[in-house]
DRENZATOR-317355 format. One record per residue (C-alpha): residue in three letters; x, y, z. Coordinates in steps of 0.5 Angstrom, whole numbers, plus 2048, in hexadecimal, padded with zeros to 3 digits. Each point is the difference from the previous one (the first is absolute). Layout:
N
ALAXYZ...
//
This chain:
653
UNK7E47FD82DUNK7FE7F97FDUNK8007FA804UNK8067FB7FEUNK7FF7F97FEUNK8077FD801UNK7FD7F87FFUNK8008017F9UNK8067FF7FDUNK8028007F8UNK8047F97FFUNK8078037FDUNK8027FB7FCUNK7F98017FCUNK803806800UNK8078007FEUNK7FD7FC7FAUNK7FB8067FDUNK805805802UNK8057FC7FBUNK7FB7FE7FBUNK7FE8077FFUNK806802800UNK8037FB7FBUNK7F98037FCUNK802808800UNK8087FE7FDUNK7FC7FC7FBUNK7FD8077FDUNK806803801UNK8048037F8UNK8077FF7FDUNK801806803UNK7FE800806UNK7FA804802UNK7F87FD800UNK7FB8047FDUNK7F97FD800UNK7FA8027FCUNK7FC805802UNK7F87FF7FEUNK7FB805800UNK7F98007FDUNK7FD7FE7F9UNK8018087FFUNK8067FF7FEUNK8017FA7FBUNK7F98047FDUNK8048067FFUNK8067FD7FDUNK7FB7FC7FAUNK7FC8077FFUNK8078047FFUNK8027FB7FBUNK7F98017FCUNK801807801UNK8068017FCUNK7FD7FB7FBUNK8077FC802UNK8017F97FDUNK7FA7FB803UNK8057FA803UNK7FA7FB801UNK8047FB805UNK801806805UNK7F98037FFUNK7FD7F9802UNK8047FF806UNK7FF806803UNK7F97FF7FEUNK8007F9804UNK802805806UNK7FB805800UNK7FB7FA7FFUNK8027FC806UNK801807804UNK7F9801800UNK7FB7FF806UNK7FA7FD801UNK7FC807800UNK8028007F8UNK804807801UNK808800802UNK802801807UNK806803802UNK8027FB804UNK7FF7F8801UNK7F97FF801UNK7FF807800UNK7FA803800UNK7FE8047F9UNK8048067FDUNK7FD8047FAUNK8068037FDUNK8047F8801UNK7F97FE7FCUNK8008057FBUNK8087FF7FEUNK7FF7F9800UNK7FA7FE7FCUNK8038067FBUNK8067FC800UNK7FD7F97FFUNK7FC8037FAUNK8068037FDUNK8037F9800UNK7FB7FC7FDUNK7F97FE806UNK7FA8017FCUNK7FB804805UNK7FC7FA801UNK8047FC802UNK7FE7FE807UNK805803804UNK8008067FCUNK7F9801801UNK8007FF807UNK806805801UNK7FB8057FBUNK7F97FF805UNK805801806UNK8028067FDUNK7F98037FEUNK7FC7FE806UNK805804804UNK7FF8067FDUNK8047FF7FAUNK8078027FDUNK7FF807801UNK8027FF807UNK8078007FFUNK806803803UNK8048057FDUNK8057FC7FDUNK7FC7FB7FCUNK7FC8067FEUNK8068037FCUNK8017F97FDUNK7FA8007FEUNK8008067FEUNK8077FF7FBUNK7FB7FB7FEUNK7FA8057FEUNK7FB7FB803UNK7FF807805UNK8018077FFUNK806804803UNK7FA804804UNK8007FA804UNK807800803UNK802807804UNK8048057FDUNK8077FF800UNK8038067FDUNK8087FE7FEUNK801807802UNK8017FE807UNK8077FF7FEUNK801807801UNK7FD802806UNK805802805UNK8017FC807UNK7FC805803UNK7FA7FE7FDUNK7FA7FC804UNK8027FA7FAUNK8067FF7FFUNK8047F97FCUNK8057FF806UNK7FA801805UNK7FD7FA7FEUNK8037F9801UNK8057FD7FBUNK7FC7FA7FDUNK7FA8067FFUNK8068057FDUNK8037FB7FBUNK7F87FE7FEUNK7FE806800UNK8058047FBUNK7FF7FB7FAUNK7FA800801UNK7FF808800UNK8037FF7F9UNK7FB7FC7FFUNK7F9804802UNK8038067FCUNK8007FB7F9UNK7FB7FD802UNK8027FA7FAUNK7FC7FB800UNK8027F87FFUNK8017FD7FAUNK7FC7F9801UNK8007FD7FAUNK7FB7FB802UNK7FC805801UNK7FD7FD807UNK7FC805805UNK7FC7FE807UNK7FA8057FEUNK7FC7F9804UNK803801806UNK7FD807801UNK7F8801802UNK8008077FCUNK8048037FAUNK807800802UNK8028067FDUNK7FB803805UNK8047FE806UNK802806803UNK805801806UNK8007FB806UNK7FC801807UNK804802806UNK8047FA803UNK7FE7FD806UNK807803803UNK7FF8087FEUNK7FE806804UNK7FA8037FCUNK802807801UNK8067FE7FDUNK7FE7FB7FBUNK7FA8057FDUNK805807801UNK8057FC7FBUNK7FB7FE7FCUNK7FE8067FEUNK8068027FEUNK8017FA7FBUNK7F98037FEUNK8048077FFUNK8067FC7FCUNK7FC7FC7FCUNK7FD8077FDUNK807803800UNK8067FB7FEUNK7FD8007F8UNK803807801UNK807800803UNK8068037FCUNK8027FA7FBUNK806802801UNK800800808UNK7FD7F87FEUNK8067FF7FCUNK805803806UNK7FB7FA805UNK8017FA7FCUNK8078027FEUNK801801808UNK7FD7F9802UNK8047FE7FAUNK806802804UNK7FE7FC806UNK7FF7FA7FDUNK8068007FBUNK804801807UNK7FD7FA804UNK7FF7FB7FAUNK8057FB804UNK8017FC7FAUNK7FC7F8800UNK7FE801806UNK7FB8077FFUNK7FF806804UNK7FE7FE806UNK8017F97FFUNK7F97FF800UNK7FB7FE7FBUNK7FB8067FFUNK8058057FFUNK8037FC7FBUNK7FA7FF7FCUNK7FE807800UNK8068017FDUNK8007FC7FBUNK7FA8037FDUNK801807801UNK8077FD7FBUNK7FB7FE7FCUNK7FB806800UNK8068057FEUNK8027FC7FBUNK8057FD802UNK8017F87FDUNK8017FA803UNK8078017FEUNK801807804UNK8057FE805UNK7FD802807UNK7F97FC7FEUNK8047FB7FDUNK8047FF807UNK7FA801804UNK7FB7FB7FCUNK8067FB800UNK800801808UNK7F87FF801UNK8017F97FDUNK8057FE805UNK7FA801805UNK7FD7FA7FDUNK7FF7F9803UNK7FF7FB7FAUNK7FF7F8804UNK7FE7FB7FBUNK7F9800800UNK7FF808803UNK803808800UNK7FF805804UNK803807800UNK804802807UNK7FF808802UNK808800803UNK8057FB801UNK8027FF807UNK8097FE801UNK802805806UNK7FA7FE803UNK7FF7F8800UNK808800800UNK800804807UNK7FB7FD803UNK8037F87FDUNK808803804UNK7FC802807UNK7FB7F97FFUNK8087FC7FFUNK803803805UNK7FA7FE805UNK8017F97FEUNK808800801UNK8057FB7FDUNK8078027FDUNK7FD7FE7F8UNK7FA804802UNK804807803UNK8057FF7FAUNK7F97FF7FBUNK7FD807804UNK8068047FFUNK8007FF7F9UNK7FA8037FFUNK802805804UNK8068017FCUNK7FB8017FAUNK7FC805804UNK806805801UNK8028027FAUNK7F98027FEUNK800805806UNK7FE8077FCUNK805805803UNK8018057FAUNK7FB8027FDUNK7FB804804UNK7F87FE7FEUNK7F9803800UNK801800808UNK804805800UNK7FC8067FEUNK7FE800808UNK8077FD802UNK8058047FDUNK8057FF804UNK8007F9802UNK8067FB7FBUNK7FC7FB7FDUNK8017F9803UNK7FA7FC800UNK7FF7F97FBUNK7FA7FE7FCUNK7FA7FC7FFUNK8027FE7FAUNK8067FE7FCUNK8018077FFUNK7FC806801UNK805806802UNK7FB804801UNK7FC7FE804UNK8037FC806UNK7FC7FD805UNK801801807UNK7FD7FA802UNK8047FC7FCUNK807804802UNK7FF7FE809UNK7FF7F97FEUNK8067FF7FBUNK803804806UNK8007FC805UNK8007FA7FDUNK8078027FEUNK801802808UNK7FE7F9802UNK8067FE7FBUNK804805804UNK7FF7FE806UNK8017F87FFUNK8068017FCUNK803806802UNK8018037F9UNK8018077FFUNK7FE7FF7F8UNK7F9803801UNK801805805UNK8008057FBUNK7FA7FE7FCUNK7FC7FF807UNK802807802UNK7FE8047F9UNK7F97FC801UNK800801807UNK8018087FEUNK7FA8017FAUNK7FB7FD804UNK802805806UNK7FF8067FBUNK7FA7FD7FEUNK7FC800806UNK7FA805800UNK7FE805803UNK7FA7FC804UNK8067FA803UNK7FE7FB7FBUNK8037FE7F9UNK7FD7FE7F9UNK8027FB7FBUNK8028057FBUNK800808802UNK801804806UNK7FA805803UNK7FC7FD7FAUNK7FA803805UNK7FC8037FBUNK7F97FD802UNK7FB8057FCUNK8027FD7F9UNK7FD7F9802UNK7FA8047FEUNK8018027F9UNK7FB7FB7FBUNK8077FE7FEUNK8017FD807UNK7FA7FB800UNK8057FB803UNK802803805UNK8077FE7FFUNK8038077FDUNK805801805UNK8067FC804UNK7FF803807UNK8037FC807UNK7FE7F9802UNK8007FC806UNK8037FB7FCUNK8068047FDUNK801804806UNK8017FA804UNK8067FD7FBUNK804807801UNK800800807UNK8017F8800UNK8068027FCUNK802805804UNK7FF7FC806UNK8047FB7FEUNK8068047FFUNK800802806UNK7FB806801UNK7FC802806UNK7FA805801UNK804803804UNK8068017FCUNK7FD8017FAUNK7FA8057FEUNK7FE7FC7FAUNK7FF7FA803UNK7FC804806UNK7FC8037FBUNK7FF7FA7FDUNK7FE7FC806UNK7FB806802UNK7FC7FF7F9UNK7FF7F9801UNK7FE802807UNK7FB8057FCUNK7FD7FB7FBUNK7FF7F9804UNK7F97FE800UNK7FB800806UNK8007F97FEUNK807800801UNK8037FD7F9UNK8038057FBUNK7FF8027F8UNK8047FC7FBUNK8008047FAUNK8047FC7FCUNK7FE7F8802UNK7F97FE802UNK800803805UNK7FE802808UNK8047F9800UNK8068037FCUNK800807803UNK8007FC807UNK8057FB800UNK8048077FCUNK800803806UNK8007FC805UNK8087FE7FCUNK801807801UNK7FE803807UNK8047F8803UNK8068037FCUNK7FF807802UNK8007FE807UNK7F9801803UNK7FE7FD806UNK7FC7F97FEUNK7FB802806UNK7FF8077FCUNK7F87FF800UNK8018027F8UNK8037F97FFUNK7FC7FD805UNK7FA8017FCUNK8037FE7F9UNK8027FA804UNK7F97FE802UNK7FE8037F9UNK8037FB7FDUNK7FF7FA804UNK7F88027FFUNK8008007F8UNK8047F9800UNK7FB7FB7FCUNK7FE7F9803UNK8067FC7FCUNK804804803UNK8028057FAUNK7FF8077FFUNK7FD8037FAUNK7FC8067FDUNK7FD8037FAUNK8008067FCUNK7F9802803UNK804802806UNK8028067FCUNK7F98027FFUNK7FF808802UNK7FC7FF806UNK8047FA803UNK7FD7FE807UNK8047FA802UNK8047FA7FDUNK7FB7FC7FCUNK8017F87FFUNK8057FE7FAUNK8037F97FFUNK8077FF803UNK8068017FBUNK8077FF802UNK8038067FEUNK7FA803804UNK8027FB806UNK8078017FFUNK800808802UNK7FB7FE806UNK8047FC802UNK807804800UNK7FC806802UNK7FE7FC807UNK8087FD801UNK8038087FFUNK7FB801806UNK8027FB804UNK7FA7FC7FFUNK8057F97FEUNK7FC7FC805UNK7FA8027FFUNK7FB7FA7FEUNK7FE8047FAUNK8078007FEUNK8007F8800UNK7FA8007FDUNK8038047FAUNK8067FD800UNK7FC7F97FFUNK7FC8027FAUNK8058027FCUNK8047F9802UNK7F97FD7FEUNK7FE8047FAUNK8078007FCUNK8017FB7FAUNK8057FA7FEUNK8048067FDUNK802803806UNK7FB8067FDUNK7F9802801UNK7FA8027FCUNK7FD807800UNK7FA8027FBUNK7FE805804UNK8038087FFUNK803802806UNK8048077FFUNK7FD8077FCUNK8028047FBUNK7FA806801UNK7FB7FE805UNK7F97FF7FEUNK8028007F9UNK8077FC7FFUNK8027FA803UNK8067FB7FFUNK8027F9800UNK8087FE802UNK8017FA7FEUNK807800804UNK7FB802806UNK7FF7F9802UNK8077FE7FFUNK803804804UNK7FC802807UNK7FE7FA803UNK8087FD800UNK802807802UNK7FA7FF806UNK8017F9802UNK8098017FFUNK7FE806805UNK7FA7FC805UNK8077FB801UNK806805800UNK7FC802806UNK7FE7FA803UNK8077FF801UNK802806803UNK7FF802807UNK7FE8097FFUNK7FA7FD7FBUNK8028087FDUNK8008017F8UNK807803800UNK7FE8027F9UNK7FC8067FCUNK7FB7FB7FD
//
């Protein structure tokens, strides 16, 4: 255990003062109706997209837009030339192939001086054939490669029964929702109207309509990697004889699902790629703007937009059940009657947004469990996310528990109930599936990202047993609460941190347990906490903050690499320490002291940095809301604490 310093103290007044600037800050963000929803930024990959499906469709040039997300994709670039996937990161082809594309489209001239820098950045790492699969099927829509150079992708997959080695709701709900339009796609092969007529043949150091399939990624097993390549090779030879009539039965099926979870403006899946793949696929079966899914759905992709007076960019999602969950636990930290009344407004907001009729893709493995979880988005019946769900639950709880109010008893007991039914077989529970466990598929050529499946995380794992936990379960009362403790006991790393799928990221993953296993009722000398402890105190920068990069995820991670502090970072270190009971330990002092000090005059603090993680190695994520909400919610916590004598979080997070 470390050595305690109690001379040092934080001066409580300083305190008290950004406690309530800060709060005072995140109520000035709140909407009319009450809940909080911040942007959610990713790479340049997204705005680059938006600019070539409206080229696509040979939609109606608007200049003042094009040249705002221009000005965007202009300043994200990095001093390597290319585009990173996160603030000052290192170069990724496929965002530097995308953006250059795009800037193009709009107007750059290639010789430009940035544009000819990205072109030598692209080139002298081997050119654009080195892209993943994704931007290989935009370029080829786009006729710039051939389809030879992406994987087969036979829409008669469609038809397989559940049984097969690959089947739809065998793999993750963002991939199933990407993948069906997309399959549509493959089969029509249409190719881009582009009436400008632009190609990025310069970016390649061969012909481009020689480009043929993508090598094994880092992450695949050769021997499944090269037994599925095979069998593309097969199909390849194959498909052009499939039954037209059995191709007509494929679209019509991926048709069905589509038209089923369209979900109005806010798109299937309520993401971005899904939604734009609909759209051409719309457009490829003849179907005009007018037609009313695509309409809806093209209508949906604008809302996604970021327009400001000088840039635009385009969001992946939107994230209101997430920022407003997360804003009710910060508020009720920091305390005061008009704060309480302003969190259970969002709360009140939350609750009727609760799915509880309507059975989504999860059940295909759970069919026996009512539905009752919340989404993501405004609205995404379909797809409800177990980590959003145990975070709107016990900010609810903690409502419960203050005022004595019955009101949401049954919405937490609903969430509570899905989330149980959701456990996988292996104790730990993902974000979207249950037992999506079938590992082999990140080894098809489609799966170059790695990210084809929602299999369980340390970090969501540890949100169901911090909910359990705060409603009152123990291990010993509750076997998924004791097979959720046992597979984080499994999965904690020799160093003593734990992964964090969903924010960047042993940092995430440990203040994630650490919230959980405190509410679960593990002992604070169990070594398993001790060594997180110390873990986190070790990675603890000079300033007193803590911070770590993307690179963390890389495939053969040895240990935690120096990044700069962030405060969102910070805050989660911090809150991990104080839920083991480490409020008076100096580096807890020390984290305190450099929010205080790195905190604007607007009560807020600035975060350029990514901290948080759509698919590791590929995707990352930019809340804004992020360093809005956990520094208040640390330092309200680091003084509730302070005030009592126990120094025990009474909460799940």
């Amino acid at each position: 255990m470390l050595a305690r310093d109690h001379s040092v103290a934080v001066d409580p007044v300083a305190l008290e003062k950004s406690i309530s600037k800060a709060t005072e800050a995140l109520l000035g963000y709140r909407q009319s109706d009450g809940h909080w929803v911040f942007e959610l930024e990713a790479d340049s990959t997204i705005p680059a997209e938006y600019i070539l499906l409206r080229h696509y469709l040979a939609e109606p040039i608007d200049a003042g837009l094009e040249a705002k997300i221009g000005n965007y994709l202009r300043r994200v670039q990095g001093a390597h030339g290319g585009w990173p996937l996160v603030h000052d990161g290192p170069f990724d082809m496929s965002a530097s192939v995308k953006s250059y594309f795009a800037l193009k489209m709009i107007g750059d001239s290639v010789d430009a001086p940035h544009m000819a820098r990205a072109r030598e950045a692209i080139r002298s790492r081997g050119g654009a054939s080195g892209s993943n699969v994704f931007t290989r099927f935009l370029l080829a829509l786009y006729g710039v490669v051939t389809w030879r150079a992406t994987p087969v992708l036979p829409i008669e997959i469609m038809l397989l029964p559940m049984w097969s080695p690959f089947h739809i709701n065998k793999i993750s709900y963002w991939a199933r929702t990407t993948m069906v339009p997309l399959m549509v796609l493959a089969a029509l092969k249409p190719r881009a109207k582009n009436p400008k007529g632009v190609g990025i043949d310069e970016l390649f150091l061969e012909d481009p309509k020689s480009v043929r399939m993508a090598p094994k990624a880092p992450h695949q097993s050769a021997s499944w990697f090269y037994l599925f390549r095979s069998l593309d090779a097969v199909l390849r030879v194959i498909e052009p004889m499939f039954p037209k009539s059995l191709r007509q039965r494929a679209i019509d099926a991926a048709l069905a699902f589509t038209e089923e979870r369209l979900n109005g403006e806010d798109g299937m899946g309520a993401i971005y790629p899904p939604m734009a793949n609909i759209v051409m696929m719309y457009e490829a079966l003849g179907k005009d703007e007018n037609f009313p899914p695509r309409a809806t759905t093209r209508r949906g992709i604008d809302k996604l937009l970021v327009i400001s007076e000088h840039e635009a960019y385009c969001q992946p999602c939107v994230s209101p059940v997430w920022d407003t969950a997360l804003a009710c636990h910060a508020l009720q930290e920091a305390g005061g009657d008009d704060t309480l009344a302003k969190a259970r407004q969002g709360l009140d907001w939350l609750k009727p947004r609760q799915v509880l009729d309507l059975k989504g893709d999860w059940a295909v493995k759970a069919p026996d469990v009512r539905p009752g979880g919340w989404a993501f988005q405004y609205n995404n019946d379909h797809y409800p996310d177990l980590d959003d769900t145990a975070v709107v639950v016990m900010a609810m709880d903690r409502v419960r528990r203050h005022t004595g109010t019955r009101e949401y008893d049954e919405s937490i007991a609903r969430g509570r109930e899905w989330i149980e039914g959701l456990q996988s077989r292996d104790g730990g529970w993902a974000a979207f599936d249950v037992n999506n466990l079938e590992y082999y598929l990140n080894n098809i050529p489609f799966s170059d990202h790695g990210a084809l499946l929602d299999p369980p995380t340390e970090d969501v794992t540890a949100r169901c047993i911090s909910m359990l936990g705060q409603l009152g379960e123990t291990a010993e009362s509750n076997k998924a609460m004791a097979d959720g403790v046992a597979y984080l006991r499994r999965t904690q790393l020799a160093e003593g941190s734990w992964y964090g799928r969903w924010g960047l990221n042993y940092i995430y993953g440990t203040w994630s347990v650490l919230s959980a296993l405190n509410v679960a009722g593990v002992d604070r000398n169990d070594p398993m906490i001790r060594k997180a402890v110390d873990w986190l105190a070790s990675v603890q920068n000079q300033d007193g903050g803590w911070g770590e990069d993307a690179v963390s995820y890389c495939l053969d991670y040895k240990g935690y690499e120096v990044a700069p502090s962030t405060s969102s970072q910070t805050a989660w270190a911090l809150l991990g320490l104080m839920a083991a009971g480490e409020v008076e330990n100096p580096a807890v002092t020390r984290g305190v002291e450099y929010l205080k000090a790195t905190q604007t005059e607007k009560g807020l603090w600035d975060e350029q940095r990514y901290t948080a993680t759509g698919f590791p190695r590929v995707f990352y994520l930019r809340y804004h809301g992020y360093s809005k909400f956990f520094p208040l919610w640390a330092l309200a916590r680091y003084r509730n604490l302070r005030s009592t004598n126990s120094r025990v979080v009474g909460v799940g997070m």
